[in-house]
VOBATI-560717 format. One record per residue (C-alpha): residue in three letters; x, y, z; residue number from 1. Coordinates in pm, 1 decimal. Example, Ala and Ser with C-alpha at 12.3 -4.5 7.8 and 13.67 -1.06 7.14 Angstrom:
<sites>
+-----+----------+----------+----------+-----+
|  aa |        x |        y |        z |   i |
+-----+----------+----------+----------+-----+
| ala |   1230.0 |   -450.0 |    780.0 |   1 |
| ser |   1367.0 |   -106.0 |    714.0 |   2 |
+-----+----------+----------+----------+-----+
</sites>
This chain:
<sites>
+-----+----------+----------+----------+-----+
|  aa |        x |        y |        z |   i |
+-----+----------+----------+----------+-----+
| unk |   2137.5 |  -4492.8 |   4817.1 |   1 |
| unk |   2080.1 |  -4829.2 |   4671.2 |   2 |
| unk |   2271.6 |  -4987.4 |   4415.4 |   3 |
| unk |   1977.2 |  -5030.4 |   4179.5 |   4 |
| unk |   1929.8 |  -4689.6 |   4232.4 |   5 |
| unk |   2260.4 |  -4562.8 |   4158.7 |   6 |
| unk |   2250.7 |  -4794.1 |   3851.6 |   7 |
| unk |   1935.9 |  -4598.7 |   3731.1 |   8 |
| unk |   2093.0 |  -4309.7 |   3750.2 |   9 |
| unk |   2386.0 |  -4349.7 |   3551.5 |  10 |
| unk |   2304.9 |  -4218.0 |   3168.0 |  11 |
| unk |   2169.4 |  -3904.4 |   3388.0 |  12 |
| unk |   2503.7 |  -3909.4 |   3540.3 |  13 |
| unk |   2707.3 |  -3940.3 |   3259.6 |  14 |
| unk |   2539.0 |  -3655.2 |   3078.2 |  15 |
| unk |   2611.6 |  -3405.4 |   3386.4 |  16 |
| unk |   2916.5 |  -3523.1 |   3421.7 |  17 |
| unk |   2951.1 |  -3430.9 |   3065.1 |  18 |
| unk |   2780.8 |  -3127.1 |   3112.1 |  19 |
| unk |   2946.6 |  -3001.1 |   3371.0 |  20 |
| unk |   3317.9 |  -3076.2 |   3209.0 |  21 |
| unk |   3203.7 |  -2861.8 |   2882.6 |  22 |
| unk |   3155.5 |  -2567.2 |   3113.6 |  23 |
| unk |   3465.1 |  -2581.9 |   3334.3 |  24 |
| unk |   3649.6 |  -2598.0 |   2968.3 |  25 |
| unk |   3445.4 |  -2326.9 |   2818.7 |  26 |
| unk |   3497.4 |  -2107.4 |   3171.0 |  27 |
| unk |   3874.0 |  -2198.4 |   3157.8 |  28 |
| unk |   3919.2 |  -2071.3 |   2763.0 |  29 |
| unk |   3757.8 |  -1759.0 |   2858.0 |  30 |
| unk |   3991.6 |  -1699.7 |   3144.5 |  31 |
| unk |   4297.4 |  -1804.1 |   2963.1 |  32 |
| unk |   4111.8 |  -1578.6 |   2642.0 |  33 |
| unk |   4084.4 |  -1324.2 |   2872.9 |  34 |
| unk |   4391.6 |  -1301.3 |   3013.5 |  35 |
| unk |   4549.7 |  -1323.9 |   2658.9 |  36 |
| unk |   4337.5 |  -1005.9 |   2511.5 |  37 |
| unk |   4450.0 |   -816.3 |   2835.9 |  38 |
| unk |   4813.9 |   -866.7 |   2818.3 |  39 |
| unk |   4781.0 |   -789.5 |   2468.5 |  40 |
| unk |   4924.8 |  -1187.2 |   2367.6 |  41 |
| unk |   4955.8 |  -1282.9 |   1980.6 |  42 |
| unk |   5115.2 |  -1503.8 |   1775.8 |  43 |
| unk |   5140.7 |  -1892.0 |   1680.7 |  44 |
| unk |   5256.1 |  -2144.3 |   1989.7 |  45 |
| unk |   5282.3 |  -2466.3 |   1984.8 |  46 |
| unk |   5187.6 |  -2655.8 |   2292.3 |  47 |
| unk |   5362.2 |  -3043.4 |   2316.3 |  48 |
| unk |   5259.0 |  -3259.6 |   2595.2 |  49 |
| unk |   5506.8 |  -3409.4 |   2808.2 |  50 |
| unk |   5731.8 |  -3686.0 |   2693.8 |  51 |
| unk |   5896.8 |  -3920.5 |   2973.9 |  52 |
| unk |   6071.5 |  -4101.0 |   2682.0 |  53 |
| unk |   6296.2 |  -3760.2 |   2599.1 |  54 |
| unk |   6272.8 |  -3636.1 |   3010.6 |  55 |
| unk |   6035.8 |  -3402.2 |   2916.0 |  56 |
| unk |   5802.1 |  -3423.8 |   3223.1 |  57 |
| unk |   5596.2 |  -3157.1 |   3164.6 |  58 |
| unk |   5391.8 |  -3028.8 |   2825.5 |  59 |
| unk |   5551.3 |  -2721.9 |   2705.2 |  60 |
| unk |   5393.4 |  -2406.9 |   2552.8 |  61 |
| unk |   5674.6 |  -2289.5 |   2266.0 |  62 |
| unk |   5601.5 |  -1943.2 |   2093.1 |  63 |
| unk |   5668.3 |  -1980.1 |   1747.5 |  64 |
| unk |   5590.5 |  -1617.6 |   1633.8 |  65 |
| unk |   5657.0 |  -1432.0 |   1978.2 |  66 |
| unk |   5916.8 |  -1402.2 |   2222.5 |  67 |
| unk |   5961.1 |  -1712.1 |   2438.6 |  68 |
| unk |   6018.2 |  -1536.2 |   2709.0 |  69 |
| unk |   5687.8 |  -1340.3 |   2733.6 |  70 |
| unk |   5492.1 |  -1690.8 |   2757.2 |  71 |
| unk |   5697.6 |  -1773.4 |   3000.7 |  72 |
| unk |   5582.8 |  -1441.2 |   3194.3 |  73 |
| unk |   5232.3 |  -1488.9 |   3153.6 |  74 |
| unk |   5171.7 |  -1884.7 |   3159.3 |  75 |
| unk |   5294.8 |  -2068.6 |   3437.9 |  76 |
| unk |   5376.1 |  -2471.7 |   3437.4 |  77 |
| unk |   5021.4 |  -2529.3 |   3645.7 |  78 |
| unk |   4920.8 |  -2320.3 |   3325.3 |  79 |
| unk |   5038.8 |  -2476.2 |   3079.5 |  80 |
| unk |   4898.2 |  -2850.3 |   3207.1 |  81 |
| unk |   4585.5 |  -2747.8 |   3258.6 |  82 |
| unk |   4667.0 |  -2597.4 |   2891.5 |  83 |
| unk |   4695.2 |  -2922.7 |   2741.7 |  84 |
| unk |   4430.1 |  -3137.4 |   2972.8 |  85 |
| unk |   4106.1 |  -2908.3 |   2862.4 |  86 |
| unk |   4274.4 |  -2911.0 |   2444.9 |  87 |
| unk |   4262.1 |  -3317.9 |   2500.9 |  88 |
| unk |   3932.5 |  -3278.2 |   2633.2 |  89 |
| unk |   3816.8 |  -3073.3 |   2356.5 |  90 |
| unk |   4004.1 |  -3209.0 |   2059.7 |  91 |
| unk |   4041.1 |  -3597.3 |   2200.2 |  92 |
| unk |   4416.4 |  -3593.2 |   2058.2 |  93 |
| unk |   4605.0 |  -3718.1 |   2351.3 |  94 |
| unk |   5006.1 |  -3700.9 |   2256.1 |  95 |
| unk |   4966.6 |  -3445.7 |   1994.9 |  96 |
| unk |   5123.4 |  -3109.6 |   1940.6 |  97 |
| unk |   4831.1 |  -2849.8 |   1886.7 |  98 |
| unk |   4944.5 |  -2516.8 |   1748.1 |  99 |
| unk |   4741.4 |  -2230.7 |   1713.6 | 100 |
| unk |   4737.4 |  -1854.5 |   1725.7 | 101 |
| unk |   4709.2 |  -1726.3 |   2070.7 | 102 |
| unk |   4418.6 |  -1502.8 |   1992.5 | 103 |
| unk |   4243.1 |  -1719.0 |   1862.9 | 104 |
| unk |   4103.7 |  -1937.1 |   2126.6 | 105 |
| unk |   3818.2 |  -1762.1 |   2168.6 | 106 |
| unk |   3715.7 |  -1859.3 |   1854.1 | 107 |
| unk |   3887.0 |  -2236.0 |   1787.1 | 108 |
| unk |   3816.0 |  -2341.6 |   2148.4 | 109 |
| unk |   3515.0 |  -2165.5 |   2318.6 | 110 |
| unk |   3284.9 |  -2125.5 |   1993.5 | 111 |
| unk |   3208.6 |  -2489.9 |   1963.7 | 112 |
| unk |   3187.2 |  -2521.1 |   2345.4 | 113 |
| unk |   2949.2 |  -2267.9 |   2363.4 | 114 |
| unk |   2725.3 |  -2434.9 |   2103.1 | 115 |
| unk |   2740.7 |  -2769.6 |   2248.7 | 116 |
| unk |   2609.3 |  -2616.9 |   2583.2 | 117 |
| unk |   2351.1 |  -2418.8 |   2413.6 | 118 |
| unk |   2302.1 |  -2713.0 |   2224.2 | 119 |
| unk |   2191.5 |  -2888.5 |   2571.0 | 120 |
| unk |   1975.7 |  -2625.2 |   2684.2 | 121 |
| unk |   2216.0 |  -2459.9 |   2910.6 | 122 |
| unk |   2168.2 |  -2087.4 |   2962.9 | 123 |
| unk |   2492.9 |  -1866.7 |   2948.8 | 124 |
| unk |   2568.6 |  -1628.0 |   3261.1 | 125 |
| unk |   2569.9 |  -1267.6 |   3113.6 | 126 |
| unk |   2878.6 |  -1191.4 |   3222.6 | 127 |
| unk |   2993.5 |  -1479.7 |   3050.8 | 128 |
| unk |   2837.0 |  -1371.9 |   2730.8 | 129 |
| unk |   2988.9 |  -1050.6 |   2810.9 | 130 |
| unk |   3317.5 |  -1100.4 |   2824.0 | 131 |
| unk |   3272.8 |  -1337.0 |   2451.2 | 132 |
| unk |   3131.1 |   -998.9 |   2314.1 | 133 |
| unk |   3401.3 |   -787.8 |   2444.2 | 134 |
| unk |   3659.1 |  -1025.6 |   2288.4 | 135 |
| unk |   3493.0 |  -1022.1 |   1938.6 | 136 |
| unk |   3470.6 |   -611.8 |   1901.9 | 137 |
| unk |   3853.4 |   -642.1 |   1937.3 | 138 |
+-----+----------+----------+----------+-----+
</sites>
């Protein structure tokens, strides 16, 4: 491929790249949404990202309103990163504490995904759509 080419190509690019970031973010909510409504998950966490300055190397997913020790069950570390990399993604606070109530991600999280894809003409699986409708009637 030439480099004019390439260079052509870029705003195309950009807006796949884009594209294709909003869905692995909405996909990943519904898992994690999923696997919240399954295991029957509620209450207010806090997740904080990592801070080298207090050797805290990795972000850290604190119940506030449930027992500590069932996050820690059902969220691994891996978890928990990815956790904080697609909220930075979505929200564009890097550093920042986000709390929210663990059933509500569907909502705070996926909902404006959802609408931005839509938004840019991409059509929804149905089983995607189905497990968003399965998660509302609950």
């Amino acid at each position: 491929m030439k480099l004019s080419k390439l260079l052509h190509q870029r705003e195309a690019l950009l807006r796949q790249t884009r594209l294709a970031n909003l869905a692995y973010a909405y996909r990943r909510f519904g898992d994690y949404a999923e696997r919240i409504t399954n295991a029957n998950l509620r209450g207010k966490v806090c997740l904080s990202p990592a801070d080298p300055s207090t050797e805290r190397y990795w972000p850290v997913l604190t119940a506030l309103e449930c027992s500590q020790s069932v996050i820690e069950e059902h969220f691994t570390d891996e978890d928990i990163l990815e956790l904080e990399e697609l909220l930075f993604f979505v929200t564009g606070e890097d550093g920042e504490a986000t709390t929210f109530r663990l059933e509500t991600i569907e909502a705070r999280f996926m909902r404006p995904l959802r609408r931005q894809l839509l938004h840019a003409g991409i059509t929804l699986e149905p089983e995607t759509l189905a497990i968003e409708d399965s998660k509302r009637s609950e």
